[in-house]
N, C-alpha and C positions, 0 to 999 in steps of 0.2 A: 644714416648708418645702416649698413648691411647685415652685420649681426650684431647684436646687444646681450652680451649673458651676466646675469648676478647675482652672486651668490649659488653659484648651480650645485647642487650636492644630490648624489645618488648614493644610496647605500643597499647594501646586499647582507641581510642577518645583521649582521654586526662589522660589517665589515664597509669602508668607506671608499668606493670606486673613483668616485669624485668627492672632492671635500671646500667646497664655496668656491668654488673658481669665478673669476671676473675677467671679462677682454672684451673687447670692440673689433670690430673687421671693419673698413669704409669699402665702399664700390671702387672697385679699379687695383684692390690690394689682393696680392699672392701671399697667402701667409702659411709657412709651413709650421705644423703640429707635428710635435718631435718628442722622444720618450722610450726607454725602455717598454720592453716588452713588459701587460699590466700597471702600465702607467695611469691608464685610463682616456687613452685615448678616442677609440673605437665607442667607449660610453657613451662619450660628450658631443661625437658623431648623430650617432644613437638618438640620440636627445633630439639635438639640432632639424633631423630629422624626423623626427615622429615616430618614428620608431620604437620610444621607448619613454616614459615617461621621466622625468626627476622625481625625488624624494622632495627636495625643495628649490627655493630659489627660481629665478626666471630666465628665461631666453626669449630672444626675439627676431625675427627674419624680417628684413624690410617694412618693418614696424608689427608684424601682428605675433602673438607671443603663440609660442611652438604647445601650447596646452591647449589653450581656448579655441584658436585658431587654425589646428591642425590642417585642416582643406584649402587653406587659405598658401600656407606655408609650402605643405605641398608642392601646389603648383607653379611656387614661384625657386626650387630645387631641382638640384641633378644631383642624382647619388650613387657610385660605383663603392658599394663597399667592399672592404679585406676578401673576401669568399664569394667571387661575383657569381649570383644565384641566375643563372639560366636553362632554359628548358632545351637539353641538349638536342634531343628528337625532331628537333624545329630545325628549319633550313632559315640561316643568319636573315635572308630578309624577311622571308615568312614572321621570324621574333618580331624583329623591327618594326613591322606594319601592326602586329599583335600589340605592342605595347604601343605605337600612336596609337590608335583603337581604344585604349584604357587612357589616353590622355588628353585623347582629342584634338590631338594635335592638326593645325588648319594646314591645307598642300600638303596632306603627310607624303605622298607620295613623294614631289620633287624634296621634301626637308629629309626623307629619307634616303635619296638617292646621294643627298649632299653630306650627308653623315658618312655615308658609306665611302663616300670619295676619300675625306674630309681624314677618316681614321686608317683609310688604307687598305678598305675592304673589297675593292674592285675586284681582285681574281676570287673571294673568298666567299663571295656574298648565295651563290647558289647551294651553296655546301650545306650539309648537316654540319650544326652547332658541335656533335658527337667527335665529328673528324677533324678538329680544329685544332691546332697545336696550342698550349696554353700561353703562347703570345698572342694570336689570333680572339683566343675567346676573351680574352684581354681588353680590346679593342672590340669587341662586339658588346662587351659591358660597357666602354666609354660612350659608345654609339647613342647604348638608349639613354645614358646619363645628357646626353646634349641635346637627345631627339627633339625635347618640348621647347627648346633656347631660353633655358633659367635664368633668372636671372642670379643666383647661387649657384656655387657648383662645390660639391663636396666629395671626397676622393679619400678612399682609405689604402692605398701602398697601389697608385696606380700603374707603376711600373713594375710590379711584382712579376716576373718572367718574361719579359722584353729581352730579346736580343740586343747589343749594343746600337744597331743603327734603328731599332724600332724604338729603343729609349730615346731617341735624338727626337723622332719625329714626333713622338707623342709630347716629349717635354715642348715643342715649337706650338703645338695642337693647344697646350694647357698655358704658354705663353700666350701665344694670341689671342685666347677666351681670356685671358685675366686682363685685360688692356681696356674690354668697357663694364666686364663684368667681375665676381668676388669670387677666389677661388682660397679652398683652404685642402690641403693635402696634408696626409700622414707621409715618411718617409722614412726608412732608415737606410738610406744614402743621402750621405753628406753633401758629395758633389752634386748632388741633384738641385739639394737644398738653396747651395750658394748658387747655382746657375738662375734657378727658377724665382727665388723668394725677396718678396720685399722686406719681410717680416721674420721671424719665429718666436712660437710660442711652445714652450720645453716645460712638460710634465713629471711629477717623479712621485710616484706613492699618491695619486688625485689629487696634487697641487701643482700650483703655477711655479717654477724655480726660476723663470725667466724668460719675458716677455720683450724682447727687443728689435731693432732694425738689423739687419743682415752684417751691415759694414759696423754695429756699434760691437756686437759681437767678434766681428771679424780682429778691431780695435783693441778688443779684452785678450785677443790672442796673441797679440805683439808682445813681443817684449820678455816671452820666454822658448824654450826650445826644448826640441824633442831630440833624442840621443837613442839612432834605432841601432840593437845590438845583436848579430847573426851567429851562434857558438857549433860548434862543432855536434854536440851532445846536449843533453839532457842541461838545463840551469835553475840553481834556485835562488830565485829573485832574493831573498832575504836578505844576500849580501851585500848588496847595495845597498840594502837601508840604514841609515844613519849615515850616510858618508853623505862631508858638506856640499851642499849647492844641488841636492837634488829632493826633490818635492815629491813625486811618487813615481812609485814604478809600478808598469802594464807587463799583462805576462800577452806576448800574440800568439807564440804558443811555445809546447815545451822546449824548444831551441832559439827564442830570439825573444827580447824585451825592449822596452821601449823605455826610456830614462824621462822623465818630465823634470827642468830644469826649475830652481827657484829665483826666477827672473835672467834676465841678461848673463847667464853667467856660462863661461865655456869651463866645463868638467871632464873635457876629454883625454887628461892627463891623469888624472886621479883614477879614471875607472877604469884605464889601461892597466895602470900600476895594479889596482884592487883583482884584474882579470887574472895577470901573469902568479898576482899575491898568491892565487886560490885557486893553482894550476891548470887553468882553462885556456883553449884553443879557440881564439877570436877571427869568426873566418870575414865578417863584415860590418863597418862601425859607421857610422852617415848620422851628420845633425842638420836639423832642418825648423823653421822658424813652427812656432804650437801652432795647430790649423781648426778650423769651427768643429772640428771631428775632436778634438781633443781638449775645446771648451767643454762639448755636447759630456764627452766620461768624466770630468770634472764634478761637471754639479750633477750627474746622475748617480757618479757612484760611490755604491753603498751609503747613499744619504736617506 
């Protein structure tokens, strides 16, 4: 087992960031860590990493536990977290050679050159860290996350400021490491999720709300439907509520809502009627089957 947590609980004053969480990770698994914002995600990162001790409870990396073991665990980690801390003033591979240096990394040189290929830093690599656009330094954070070849890889919202073709290539990047090795990522992109994951693991107030495989989840969303509604002006959701066959309604924003159906059931006669009832001007009306994006606001909100 690649990681082992039990009972993991962190608390802040009085306040419970994490609260016993239990999961397993195996070698060779993509498991995406999913969660409103304050869920506790980044904590239990935190942890995993050394970074930060628990209140209680245990974890463990490739059997040695992340308290006692700390140097142990370490070495055997890549960590890009939320806010990739780099020393801007540094020229990308001057970093790179700096942190093999702190890891001791063996050939750091050709392991550093194959990073730099590897993440797409060939034209980039002479540069100050300073001039880097923040898809760039992006990629200079995953660089040293891989530099040591982890055998963990830990990732808090790696795609955060990716361009859409630099998302492609890093999701291929974080593909093919998770193929002999563990990778666990934060995300809040859905599509990312379904493309990349074997797993998810969904946080909400420092608990587990649901620990599943990708397609069981996927499975949980069949069966009802989303009813997205485009209005002319200003709406207020209210009026929808209690009219039958619909479960809850999403505001996307002040002119257009999302209808969550209560199973199988087509409502798009009724909420026409309820539109014209309540003299509104419906410029676009589309039903489309509930997607892992609309499992994910289910068990997140407001619970």
């Amino acid at each position: 087992m690649s990681i082992l947590v039990k009972d993991l609980t962190k608390i802040y004053g009085s306040q419970k960031a994490i609260d016993t969480l239990d999961f397993e990770v195996k070698k060779g698994e993509i498991v995406g860590f999913l969660g409103p914002n304050g869920a506790g995600k980044t904590t239990t990162m935190k942890i995993l990493t050394c970074f930060m001790p628990a209140s209680s409870g245990t974890a463990e990396v490739c059997g040695y536990n992340v308290a006692t073991n700390s140097k142990e665990v370490r070495n055997l980690i890549g960590y890009l977290p939320e806010h990739n801390p780099l020393y801007k003033e540094m020229y990308v591979k001057e970093y790179l050679s700096f942190v093999a240096d702190i890891l001791s990394v063996p050939n750091a040189k050709t392991q550093i050159n194959d990073m730099i290929e590897q993440v797409g830093l060939d034209v980039e690599q002479h540069k100050k860290i300073s001039s880097l656009s923040k898809g760039y330094r992006q990629r200079v954070g995953l660089a040293q996350a891989l530099l040591n070849n982890p055998e963990v890889l830990i990732l808090d919202e790696p795609t955060s400021g990716l361009d859409p073709n630099q998302l492609v290539e890093i999701r291929q990047l974080i593909k093919n490491f998770g193929k002999e090795k563990t990778v666990i990522f934060s995300s809040h992109i859905m599509q990312e999720v379904q493309a990349l994951c074997d797993r998810v693991i969904i946080l909400n107030r420092g608990k587990i709300i649901a620990n599943d495989p990708i397609e069981k989840l996927k499975q949980r969303a069949k069966g009802n439907r989303v009813l997205s509604l485009v209005f002319d002006r200003r709406v207020n959701p209210a009026i929808f509520e209690g009219v039958s066959g619909v479960d809850k309604v999403n505001v996307v924003n002040p002119a257009a809502l999302e209808i969550v159906t209560e199973g199988d059931v087509d409502i798009r006669p009724i909420v026409f009627k309820k539109v014209v009832d309540s003299g509104l001007v419906l410029i676009e009306m589309k039903q489309e089957e509930a997607s892992v994006e609309n499992i994910f606001q289910e068990l997140t909100y407001d619970a």
